[in-house]
LOVOKOL-221270 format. One record per residue (C-alpha): x, y, z; residue in one letter. Coordinates in Angstrom, 2 decimals. Example, Ala and Ser with C-alpha at 12.3 -4.5 7.8 and 13.67 -1.06 7.14 Angstrom:
<pts>
+---------+---------+---------+--------+
|      xx |      yy |      zz | residu |
+---------+---------+---------+--------+
|   12.30 |   -4.50 |    7.80 |      A |
|   13.67 |   -1.06 |    7.14 |      S |
+---------+---------+---------+--------+
</pts>
This chain:
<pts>
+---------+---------+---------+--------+
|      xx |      yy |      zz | residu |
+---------+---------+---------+--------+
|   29.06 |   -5.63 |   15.34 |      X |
|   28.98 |   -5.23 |   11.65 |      X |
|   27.57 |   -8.03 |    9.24 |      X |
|   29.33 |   -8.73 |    6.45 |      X |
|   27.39 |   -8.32 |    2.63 |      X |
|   25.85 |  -11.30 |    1.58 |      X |
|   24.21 |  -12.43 |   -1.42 |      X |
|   20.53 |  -12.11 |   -2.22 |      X |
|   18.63 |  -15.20 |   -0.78 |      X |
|   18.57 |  -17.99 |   -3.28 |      X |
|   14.63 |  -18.05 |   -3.48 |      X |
|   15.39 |  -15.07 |   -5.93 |      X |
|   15.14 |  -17.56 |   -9.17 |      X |
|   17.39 |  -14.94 |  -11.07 |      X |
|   20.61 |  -16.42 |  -13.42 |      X |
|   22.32 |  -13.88 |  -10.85 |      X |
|   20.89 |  -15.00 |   -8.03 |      X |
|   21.72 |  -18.80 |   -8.45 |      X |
|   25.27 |  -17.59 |   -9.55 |      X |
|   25.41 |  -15.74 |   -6.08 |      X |
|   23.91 |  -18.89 |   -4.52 |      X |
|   27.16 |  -21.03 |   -6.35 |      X |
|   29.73 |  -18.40 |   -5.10 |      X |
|   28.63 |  -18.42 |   -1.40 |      X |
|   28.63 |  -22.18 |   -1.27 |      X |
|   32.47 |  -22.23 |   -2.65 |      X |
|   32.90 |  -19.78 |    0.33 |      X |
|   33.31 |  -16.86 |   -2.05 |      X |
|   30.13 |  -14.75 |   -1.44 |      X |
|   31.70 |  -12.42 |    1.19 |      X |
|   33.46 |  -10.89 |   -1.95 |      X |
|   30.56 |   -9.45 |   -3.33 |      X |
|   29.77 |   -5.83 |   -2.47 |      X |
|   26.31 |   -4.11 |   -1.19 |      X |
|   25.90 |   -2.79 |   -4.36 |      X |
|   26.54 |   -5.59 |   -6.41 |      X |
|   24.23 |   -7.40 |   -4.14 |      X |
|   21.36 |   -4.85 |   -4.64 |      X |
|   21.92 |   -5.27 |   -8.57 |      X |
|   21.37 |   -8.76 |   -8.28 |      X |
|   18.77 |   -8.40 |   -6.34 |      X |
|   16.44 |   -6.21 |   -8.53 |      X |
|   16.03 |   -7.89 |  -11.26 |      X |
|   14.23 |  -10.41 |   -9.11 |      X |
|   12.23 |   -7.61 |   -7.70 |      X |
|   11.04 |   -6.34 |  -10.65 |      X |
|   10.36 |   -9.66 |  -12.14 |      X |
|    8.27 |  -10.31 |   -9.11 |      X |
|    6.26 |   -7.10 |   -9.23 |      X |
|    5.29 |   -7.25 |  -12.68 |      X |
|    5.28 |  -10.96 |  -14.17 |      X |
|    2.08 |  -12.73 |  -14.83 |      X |
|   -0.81 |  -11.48 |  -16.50 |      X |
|   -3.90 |  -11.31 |  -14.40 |      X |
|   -6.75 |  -14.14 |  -14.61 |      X |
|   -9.19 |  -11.23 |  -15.20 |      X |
|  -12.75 |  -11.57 |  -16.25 |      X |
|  -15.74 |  -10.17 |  -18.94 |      X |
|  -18.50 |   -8.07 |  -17.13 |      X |
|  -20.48 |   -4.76 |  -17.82 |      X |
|  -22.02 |   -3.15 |  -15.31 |      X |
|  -25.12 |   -1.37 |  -16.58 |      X |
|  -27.28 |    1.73 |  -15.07 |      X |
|  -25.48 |    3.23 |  -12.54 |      X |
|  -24.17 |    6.74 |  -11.69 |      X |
|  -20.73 |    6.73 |  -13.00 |      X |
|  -18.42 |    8.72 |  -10.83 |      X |
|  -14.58 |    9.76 |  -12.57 |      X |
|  -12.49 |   10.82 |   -9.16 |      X |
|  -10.15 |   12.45 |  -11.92 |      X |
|  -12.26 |   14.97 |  -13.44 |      X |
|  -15.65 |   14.97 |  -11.26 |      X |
|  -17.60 |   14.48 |  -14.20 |      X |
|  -21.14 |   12.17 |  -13.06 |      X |
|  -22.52 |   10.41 |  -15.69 |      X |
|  -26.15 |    9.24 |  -15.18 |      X |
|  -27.47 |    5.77 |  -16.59 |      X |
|  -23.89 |    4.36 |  -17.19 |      X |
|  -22.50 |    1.58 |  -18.44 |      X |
|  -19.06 |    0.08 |  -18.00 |      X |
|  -17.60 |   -2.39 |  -20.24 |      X |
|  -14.11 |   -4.83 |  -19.00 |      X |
|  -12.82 |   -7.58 |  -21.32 |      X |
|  -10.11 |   -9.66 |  -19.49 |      X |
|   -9.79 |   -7.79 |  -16.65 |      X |
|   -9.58 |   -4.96 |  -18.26 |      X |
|  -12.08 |   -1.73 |  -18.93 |      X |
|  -12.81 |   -1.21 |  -22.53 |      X |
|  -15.46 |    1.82 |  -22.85 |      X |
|  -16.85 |    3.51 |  -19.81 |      X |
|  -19.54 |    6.23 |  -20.44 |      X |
|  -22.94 |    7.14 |  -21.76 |      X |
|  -25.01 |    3.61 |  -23.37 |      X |
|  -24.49 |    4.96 |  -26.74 |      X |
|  -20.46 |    5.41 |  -25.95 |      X |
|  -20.24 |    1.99 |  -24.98 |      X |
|  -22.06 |    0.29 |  -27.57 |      X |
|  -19.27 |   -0.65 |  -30.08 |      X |
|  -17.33 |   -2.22 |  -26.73 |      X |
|  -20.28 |   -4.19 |  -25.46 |      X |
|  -21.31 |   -5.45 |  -28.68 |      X |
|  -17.31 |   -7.00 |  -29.15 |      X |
|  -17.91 |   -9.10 |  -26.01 |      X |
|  -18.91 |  -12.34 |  -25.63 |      X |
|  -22.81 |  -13.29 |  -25.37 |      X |
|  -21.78 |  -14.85 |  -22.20 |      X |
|  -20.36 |  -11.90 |  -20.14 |      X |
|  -21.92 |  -11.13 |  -16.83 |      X |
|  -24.27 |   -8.17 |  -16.49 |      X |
|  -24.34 |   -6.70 |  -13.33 |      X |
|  -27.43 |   -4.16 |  -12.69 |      X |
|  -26.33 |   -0.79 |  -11.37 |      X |
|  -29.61 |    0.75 |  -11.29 |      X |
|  -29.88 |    3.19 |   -8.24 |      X |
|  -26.80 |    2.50 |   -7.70 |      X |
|  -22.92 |    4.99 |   -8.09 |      X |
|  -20.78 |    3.35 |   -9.59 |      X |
|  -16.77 |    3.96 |   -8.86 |      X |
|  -13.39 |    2.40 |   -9.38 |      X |
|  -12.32 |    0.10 |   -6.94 |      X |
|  -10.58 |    1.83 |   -4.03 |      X |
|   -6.77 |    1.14 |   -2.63 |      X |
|   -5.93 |    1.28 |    0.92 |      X |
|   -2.21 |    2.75 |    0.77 |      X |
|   -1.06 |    0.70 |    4.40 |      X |
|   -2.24 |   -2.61 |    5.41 |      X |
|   -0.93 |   -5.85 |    6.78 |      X |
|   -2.54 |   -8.92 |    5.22 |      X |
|   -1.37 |  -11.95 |    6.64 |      X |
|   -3.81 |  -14.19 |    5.55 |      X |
|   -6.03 |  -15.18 |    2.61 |      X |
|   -9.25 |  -14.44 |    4.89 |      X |
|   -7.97 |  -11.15 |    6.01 |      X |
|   -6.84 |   -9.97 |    2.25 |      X |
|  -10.55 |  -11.31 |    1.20 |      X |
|  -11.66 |   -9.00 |    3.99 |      X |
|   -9.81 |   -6.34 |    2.40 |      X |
|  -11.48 |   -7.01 |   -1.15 |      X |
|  -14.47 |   -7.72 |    0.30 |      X |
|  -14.41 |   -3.46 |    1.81 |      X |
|  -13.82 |   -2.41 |   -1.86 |      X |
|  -10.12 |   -2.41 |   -1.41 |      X |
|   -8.87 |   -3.52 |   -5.11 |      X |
|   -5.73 |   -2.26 |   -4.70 |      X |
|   -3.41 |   -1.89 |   -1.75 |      X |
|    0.22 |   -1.33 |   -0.12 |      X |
|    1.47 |   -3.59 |    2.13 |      X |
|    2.69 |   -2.27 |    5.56 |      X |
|    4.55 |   -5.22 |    5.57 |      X |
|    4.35 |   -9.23 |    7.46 |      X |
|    6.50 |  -11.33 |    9.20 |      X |
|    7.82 |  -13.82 |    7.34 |      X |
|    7.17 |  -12.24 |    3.44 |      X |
|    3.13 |  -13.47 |    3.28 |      X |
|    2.31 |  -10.47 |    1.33 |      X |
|    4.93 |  -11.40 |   -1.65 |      X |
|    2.25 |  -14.51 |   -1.92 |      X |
|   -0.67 |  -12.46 |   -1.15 |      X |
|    0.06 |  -10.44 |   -4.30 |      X |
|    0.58 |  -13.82 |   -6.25 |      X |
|   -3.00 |  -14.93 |   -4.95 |      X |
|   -4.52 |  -11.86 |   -6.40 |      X |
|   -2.75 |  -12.68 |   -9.82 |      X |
|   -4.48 |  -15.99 |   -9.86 |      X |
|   -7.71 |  -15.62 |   -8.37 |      X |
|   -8.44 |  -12.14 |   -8.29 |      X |
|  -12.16 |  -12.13 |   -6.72 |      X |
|   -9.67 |  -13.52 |   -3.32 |      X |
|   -7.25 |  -10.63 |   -2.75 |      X |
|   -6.42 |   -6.91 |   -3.91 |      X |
|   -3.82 |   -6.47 |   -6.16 |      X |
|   -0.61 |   -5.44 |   -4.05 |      X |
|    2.31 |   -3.66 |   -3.46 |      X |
|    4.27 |   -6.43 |   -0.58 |      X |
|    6.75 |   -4.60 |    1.38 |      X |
|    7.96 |   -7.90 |    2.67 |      X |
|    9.50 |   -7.75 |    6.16 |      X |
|   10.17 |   -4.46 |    7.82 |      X |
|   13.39 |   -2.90 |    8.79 |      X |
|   13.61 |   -2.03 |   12.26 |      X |
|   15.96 |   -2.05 |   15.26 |      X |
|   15.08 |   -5.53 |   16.45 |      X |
|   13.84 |   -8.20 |   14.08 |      X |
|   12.19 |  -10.76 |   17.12 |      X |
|   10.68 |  -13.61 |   14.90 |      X |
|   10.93 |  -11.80 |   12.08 |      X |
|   14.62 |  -13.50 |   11.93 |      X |
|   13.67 |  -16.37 |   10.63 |      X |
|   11.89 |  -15.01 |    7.92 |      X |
|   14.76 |  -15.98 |    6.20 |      X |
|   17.94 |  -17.40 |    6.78 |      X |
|   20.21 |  -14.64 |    5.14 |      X |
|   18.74 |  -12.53 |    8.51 |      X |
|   19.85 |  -15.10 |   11.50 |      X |
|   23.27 |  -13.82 |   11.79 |      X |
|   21.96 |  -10.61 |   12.71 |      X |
|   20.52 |  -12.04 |   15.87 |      X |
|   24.25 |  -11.87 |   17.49 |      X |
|   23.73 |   -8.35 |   17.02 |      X |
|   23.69 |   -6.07 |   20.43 |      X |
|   22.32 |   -2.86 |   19.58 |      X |
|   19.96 |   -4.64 |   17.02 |      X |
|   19.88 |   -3.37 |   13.46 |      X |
|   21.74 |   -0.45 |   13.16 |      X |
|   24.65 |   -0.11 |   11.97 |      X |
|   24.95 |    0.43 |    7.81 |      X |
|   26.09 |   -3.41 |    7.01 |      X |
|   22.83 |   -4.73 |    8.51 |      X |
|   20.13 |   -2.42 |    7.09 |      X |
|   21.81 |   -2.95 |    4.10 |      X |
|   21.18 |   -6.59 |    4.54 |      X |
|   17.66 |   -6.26 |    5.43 |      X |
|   17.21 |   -4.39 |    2.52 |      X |
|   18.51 |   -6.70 |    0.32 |      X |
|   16.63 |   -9.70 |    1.41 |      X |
|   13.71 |   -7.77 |    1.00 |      X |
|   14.46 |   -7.01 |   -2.54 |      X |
|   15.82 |  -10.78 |   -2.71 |      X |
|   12.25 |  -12.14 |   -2.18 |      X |
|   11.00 |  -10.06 |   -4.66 |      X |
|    9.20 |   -6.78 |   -2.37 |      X |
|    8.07 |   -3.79 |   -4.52 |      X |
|    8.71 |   -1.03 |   -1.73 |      X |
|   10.57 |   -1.19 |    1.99 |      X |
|    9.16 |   -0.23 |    5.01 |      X |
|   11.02 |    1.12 |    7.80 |      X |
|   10.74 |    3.54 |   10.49 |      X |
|   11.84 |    6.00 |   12.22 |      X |
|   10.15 |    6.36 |   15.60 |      X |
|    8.75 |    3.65 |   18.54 |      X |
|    5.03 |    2.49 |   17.89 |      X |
|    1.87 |    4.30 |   18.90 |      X |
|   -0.01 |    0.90 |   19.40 |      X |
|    2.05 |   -0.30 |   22.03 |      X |
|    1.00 |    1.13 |   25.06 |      X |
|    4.95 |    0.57 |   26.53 |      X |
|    6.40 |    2.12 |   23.88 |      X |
|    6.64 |    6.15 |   23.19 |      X |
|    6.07 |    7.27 |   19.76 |      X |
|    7.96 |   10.20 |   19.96 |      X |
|   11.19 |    8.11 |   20.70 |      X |
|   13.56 |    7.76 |   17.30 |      X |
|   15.34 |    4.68 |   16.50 |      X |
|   16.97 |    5.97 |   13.45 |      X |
|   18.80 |    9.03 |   12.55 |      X |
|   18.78 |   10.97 |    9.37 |      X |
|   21.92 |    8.82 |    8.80 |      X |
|   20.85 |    5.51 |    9.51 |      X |
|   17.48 |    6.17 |    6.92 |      X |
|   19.53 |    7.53 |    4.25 |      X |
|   21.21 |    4.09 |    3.98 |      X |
|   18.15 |    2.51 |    3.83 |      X |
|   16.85 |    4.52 |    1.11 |      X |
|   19.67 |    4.12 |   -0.87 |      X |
|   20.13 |    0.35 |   -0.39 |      X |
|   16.11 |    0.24 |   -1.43 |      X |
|   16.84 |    2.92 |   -4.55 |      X |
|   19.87 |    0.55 |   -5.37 |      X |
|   17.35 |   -2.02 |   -6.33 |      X |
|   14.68 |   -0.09 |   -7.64 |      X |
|   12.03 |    0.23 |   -4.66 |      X |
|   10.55 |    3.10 |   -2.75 |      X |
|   10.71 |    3.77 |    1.16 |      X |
|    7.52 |    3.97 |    3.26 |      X |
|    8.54 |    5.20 |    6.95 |      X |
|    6.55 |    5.07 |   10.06 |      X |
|    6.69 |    8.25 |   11.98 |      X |
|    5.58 |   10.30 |   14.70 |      X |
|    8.00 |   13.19 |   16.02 |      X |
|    8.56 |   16.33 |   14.09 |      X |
|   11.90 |   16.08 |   13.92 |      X |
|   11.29 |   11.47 |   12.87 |      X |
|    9.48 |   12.69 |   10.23 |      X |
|   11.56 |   15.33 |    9.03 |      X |
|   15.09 |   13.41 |    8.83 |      X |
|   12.91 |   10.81 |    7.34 |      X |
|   11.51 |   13.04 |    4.29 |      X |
|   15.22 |   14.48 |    4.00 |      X |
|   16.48 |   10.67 |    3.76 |      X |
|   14.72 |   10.79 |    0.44 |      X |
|   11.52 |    8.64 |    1.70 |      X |
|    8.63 |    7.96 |   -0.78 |      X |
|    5.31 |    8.09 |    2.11 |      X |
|    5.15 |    9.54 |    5.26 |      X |
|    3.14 |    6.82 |    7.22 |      X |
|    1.06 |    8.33 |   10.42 |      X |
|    3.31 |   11.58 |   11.10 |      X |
|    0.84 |   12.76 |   13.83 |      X |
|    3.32 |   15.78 |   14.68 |      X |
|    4.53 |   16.42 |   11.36 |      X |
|    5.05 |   19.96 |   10.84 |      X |
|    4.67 |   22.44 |    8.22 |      X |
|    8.46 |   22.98 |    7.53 |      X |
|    8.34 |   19.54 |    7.17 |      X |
|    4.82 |   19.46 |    4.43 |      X |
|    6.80 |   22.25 |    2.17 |      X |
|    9.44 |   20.41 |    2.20 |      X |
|    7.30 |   17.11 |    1.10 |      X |
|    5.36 |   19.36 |   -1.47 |      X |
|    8.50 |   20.36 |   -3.14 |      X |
|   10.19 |   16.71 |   -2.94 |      X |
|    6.41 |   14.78 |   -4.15 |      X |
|    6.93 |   13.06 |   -0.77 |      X |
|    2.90 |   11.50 |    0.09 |      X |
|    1.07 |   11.61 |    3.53 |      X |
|   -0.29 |    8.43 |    4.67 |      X |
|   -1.65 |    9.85 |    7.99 |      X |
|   -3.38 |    5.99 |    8.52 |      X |
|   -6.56 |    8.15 |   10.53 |      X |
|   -7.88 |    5.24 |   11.02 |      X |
|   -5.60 |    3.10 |   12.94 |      X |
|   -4.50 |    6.38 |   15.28 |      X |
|   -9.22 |    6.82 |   15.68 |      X |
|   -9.27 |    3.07 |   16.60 |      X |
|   -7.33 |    3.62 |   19.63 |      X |
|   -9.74 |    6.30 |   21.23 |      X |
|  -12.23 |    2.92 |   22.15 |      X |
|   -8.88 |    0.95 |   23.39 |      X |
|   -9.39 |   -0.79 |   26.69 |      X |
|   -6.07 |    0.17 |   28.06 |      X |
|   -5.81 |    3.59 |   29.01 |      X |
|   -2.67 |    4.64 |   27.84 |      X |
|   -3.73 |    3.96 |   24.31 |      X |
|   -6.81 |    5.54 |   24.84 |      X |
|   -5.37 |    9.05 |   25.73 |      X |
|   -3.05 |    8.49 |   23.09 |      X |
|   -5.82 |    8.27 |   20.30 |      X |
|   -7.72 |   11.29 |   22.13 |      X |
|   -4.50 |   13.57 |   22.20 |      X |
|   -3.16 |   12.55 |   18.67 |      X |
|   -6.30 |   12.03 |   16.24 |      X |
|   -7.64 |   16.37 |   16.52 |      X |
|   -3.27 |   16.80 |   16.03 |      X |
|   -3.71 |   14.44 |   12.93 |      X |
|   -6.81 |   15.49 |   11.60 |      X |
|   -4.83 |   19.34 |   11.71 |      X |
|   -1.99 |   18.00 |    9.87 |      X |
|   -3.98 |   16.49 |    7.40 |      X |
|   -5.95 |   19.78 |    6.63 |      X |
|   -2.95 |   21.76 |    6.48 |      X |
|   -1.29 |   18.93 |    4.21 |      X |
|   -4.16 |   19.59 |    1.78 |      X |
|   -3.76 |   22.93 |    1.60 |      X |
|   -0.24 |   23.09 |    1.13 |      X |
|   -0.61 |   20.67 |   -1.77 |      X |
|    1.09 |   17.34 |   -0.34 |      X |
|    0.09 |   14.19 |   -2.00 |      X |
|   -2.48 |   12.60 |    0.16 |      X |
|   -3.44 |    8.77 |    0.21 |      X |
|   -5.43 |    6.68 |    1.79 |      X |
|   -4.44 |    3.78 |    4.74 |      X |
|   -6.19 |    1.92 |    7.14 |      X |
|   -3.02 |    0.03 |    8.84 |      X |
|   -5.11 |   -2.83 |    9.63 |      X |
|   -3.41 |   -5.77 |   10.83 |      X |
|   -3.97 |   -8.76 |   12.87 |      X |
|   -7.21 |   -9.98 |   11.57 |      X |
|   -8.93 |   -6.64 |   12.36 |      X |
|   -9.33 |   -5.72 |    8.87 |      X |
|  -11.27 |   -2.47 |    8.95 |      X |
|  -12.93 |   -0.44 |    5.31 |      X |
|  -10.55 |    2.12 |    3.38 |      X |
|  -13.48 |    3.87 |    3.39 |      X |
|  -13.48 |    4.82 |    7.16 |      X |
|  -10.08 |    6.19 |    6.08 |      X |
|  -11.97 |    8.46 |    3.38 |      X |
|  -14.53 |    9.82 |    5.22 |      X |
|  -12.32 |   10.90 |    8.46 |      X |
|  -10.15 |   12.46 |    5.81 |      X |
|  -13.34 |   14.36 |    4.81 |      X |
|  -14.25 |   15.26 |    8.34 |      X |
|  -10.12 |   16.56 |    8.65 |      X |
|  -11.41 |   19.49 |    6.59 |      X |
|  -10.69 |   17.63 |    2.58 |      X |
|  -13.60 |   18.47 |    0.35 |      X |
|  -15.98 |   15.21 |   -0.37 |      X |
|  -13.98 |   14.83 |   -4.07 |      X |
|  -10.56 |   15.15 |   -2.68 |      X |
|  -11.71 |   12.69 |   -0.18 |      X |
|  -12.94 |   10.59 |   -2.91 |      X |
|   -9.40 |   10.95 |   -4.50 |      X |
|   -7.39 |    9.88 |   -1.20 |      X |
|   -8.51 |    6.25 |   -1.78 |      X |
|   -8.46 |    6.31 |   -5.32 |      X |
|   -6.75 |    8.02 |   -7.98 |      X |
|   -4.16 |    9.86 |   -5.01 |      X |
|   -3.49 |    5.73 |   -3.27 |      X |
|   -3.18 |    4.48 |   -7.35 |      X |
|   -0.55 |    7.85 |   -7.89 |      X |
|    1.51 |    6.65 |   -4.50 |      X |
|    1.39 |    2.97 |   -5.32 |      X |
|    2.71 |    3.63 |   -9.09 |      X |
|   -0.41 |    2.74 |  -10.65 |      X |
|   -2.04 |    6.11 |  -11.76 |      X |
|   -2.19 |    4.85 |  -15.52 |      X |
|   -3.93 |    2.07 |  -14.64 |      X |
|   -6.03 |    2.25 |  -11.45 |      X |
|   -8.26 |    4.72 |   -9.50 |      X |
|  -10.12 |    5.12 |  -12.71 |      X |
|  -13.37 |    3.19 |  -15.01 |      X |
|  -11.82 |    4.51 |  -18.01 |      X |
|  -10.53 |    2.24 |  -20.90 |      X |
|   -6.91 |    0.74 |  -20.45 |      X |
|   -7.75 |    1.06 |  -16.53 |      X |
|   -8.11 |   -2.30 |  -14.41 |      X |
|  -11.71 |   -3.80 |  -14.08 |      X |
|  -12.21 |   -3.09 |  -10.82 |      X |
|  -15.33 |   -1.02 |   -9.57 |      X |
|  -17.48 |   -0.38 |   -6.22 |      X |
|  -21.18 |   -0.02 |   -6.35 |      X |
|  -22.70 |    2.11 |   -3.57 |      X |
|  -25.91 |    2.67 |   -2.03 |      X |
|  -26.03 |    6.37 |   -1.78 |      X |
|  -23.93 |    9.44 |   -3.32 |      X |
|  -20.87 |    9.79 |   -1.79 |      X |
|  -20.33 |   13.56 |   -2.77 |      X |
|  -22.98 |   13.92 |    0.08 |      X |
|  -22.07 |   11.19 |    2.23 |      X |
|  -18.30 |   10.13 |    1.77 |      X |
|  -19.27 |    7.52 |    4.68 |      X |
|  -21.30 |    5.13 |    2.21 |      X |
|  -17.33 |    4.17 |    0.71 |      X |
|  -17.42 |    1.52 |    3.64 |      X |
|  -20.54 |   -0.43 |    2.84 |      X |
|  -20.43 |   -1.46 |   -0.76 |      X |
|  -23.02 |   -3.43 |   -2.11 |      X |
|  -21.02 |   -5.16 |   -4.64 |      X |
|  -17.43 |   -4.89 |   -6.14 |      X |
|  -15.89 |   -5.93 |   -8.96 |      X |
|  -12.25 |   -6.82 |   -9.29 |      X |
|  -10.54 |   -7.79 |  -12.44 |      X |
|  -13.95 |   -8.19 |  -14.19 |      X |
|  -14.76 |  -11.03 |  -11.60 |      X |
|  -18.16 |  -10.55 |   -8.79 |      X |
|  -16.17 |  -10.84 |   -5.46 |      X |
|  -18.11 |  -12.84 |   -3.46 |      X |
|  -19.79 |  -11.70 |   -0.17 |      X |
|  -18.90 |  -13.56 |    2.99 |      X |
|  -20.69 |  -16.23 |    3.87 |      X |
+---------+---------+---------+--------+
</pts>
C-alpha cells in the first residue's frame, strides 16, 4: 500500500510548517508534493541544529601536557584558556598570557599538572535515551556525539539539554527515529507515522520512507539513520539478511538530501554495504564484511567507517550463545576491515553504539581501533578530530585551539603509549564548565 505525502508534523514551529498545518486541516494537505514537503521541512531542521548559543563557561586549565590530534605537536607545561565556552589561546604560558589576563578574576583554574591534556572526544554512534545515560556519556569524555537514533525523538531534546546545561550532556547530532522496515512503537513517535501501521510489507515502498524521512526532518533531526541489513544484536535475526535494496536507500538519501541531512546506514553484508555507499550514504555504521571494492569506492566518494568495535567486542561475553559466536566470528573480520580501511585512506570515526542504559567509554572504541592495526595518533584521531570531520564539526571540535569549543579530557597517563587511558579520564571539561563526577 502506498501512503500518500503529508505535511511536516506541526511541532516544526516554521511559518511553513504552520501554513502546512492550516492546509491539512482544510483537507488540502494531500496536494502538497514530497519535495515540497522536504523544503518545508528543512528550514526547521536547520533551525533546530544550529539555534541557541551555548550556556558555556570561563576556565583555564594550567600545567598539563597539551596534546593537538591535528598536527601531533606535545606541548609540555600547558595552559588552555576558554571564555564562554569557547577556547581563546592554547599553548606555551607565555602564548597564553594576553588571553588569560582578558578573563575574569573569577574564572576557574583547573590544575593539569602530571596530567595530558586533550580535546574532548566524540563518540560518532550512540543512543541516549535519557539524561542519566547522556551524563554517562559526558561523564566518559564524550563532548561530542552522533545519535544512532531513539524511539520517540529523545535525542532532538538531548541536544537541547546540552545547549542549556552543558556539564549534563554532549553536544549532539539527533538522528531522531530510524527508518526501517517495521516501525513497532516507534509509530507513535508521532502521529504523521500511524497510518503507516496499515502497512503489510512494513516500510518499503518510496511514499513511506519518504514519509519517515520527512518527519524526521519535521522534528528538527540533523542526519537519518537507516539500514540496510537485519541486526547483529538480536540473536533471531541474521545480519547478513537485507531489508533494503540499492533502490529503496537511494530514496532515502534523497528524501534526507532534499532537506539538508546526511544518511548513516547500518550494515553488515558486502553486497548491504555496498548498495548502501552507492545510494550516496554519508557513514558506513558496523560493515563487518565490507569489502575492499567497496573501501575504494568510499575513499573516492569521502564515505566514513563507523565500524562501532565496540558494540560487535561486547557480544563475545554475551550469555546467549548465538551472540557469542557472532562477536567471536565477526570482531578479527572487523578489526581486518578496519586495518585495511586505514590503509586505503577511508575516513575513520569513532562509535560505541551504546544503548539501553549500557553506556560504555568512546575510548574502548579508540584503543580496539589501535589494537585493529591504526597507529596510537590515528587512533587518537578516530575519536577526535576524524568523529568532529564526520559529524560536521571539524572547524570547531576535536581541537584546544582558539575558535574551537571548550571542551577538554585530562588523563592519567600518555596515551601515545597507552591509547587505553582515553576511557578513564580524571576530569573533563565541556563548554568551559567541570562536569561533575557521579555521585
Amino acid at each position: 500500500m502506498c501512503v500518500d505525502p503529508a505535511p511536516p508534523p506541526p511541532s516544526a514551529l516554521t511559518r511553513r510548517g504552520v501554513l502546512a498545518g492550516a492546509a491539512a486541516l482544510a483537507g488540502t494537505a494531500a496536494a502538497l508534493t514530497p519535495a515540497a514537503s522536504a523544503s518545508a521541512a528543512a528550514p526547521a531542521r536547520a533551525a533546530g541544529s544550529g539555534g541557541g548559543r551555548v550556556r558555556g563557561g570561563d576556565l583555564v586549565i594550567e600545567g598539563g601536557t597539551l596534546l593537538d590530534p591535528a598536527t601531533g605537536h606535545v606541548t609540555e607545561d600547558a595552559v588552555v584558556v576558554i571564555a564562554g565556552g569557547s577556547v581563546t589561546a592554547a599553548g606555551t604560558r607565555d602564548a597564553t598570557r594576553g588571553a588569560r589576563g582578558r578573563l575574569s578574576s573569577g574564572a576557574e583554574v583547573l590544575d593539569a599538572h602530571g596530567r595530558w591534556v586533550l580535546p574532548g572526544l566524540t563518540d560518532a554512534h550512540i543512543h541516549l535515551n535519557t539524561v542519566a545515560e547522556a551524563g554517562d556519556a559526558l561523564r566518559f569524555g564524550a563532548t561530542s556525539a552522533r545519535s544512532g537514533s531513539t524511539d520517540f525523538f529523545q535525542d532532538v531534546a538531548v541536544r537541547e539539554l546540552a545547549r542549556q546545561a552543558p556539564e549534563q550532556a554532549p553536544a549532539l547530532r539527533a538522528a531522531g527515529v530510524f527508518v526501517t522496515p517495521d516501525l513497532a512503537d516507534t509509530l507513535l513517535a508521532d502521529p504523521e507515522l500511524t497510518e503507516l501501521a496499515r502497512l503489510k510489507d512494513g516500510v518499503r515502498e518510496a511514499d513511506a520512507l519518504r514519509r519517515v524521512v520527512r518527519v524526521n526532518l519535521g522534528r528538527g533531526v540533523d542526519v537519518v539513520k537507516t539500514r540496510v541489513n537485519e541486526r547483529a544484536g538480536m540473536p533471531d535475526q541474521d545480519p547478513l539478511t537485507q531489508v533494503y535494496d540499492r533502490e529503496q536507500l537511494s530514496v532515502i538519501v534523497d528524501a534526507a538530501r532534499r532537506g539538508g541531512a546526511g544518511v548513516l546506514c547500518h550494515s553488515y553484508s558486502e553486497k548491504g554495504c555496498h548498495d548502501a555507499v552507492m545510494a550516496g550514504i554519508r557513514s558506513l555504521e558496523h560493515g563487518v564484511f565490507v569489502g575492499e571494492r567497496t573501501l575504494r569506492e568510499m575513499r573516492r566518494r569521502g564515505t566514513c567507517f563507523t565500524p562501532t568495535l565496540t558494540a560487535i567486542a561486547g557480544m563475545v561475553d554475551s550469555d546467549d550463545p548465538v551472540l557469542a559466536e557472532r562477536g567471536r566470528t565477526y570482531l578479527p573480520v572487523l578489526k581486518e576491515a578496519v586495518r585495511t580501511a586505514h590503509e586505503l585512506g577511508v575516513p575513520l570515526a569513532a562509535g560505541t553504539d551504546s544503548s539501553g542504559g549500557d553506556v560504555e567509554p568512546v575510548g574502548r572504541e579508540a584503543e580496539l581501533m589501535r589494537e585493529a592495526g591504526l597507529p596510537a595518533l590515528d587512533a587518537i584521531r578516530t575519536v577526535t578530530t576524524g568523529a568532529a570531520e564526520l559529524l560536521g564539526r571539524a572547524r570547531t571540535s576535536g581541537r584546544l585551539a582558539p575558535g574551537f569549543a571548550g571542551d577538554a579530557v585530562l588523563l592519567d597517563g600518555d596515551p601515545l603509549k597507552d591509547v587505553g587511558v582515553l576511557k578513564r579520564p580524571v576530569a573533563v571539561v565541556h563548554a568551559g564548565l567541570r562536569v561533575p563526577k557521579k555521585s
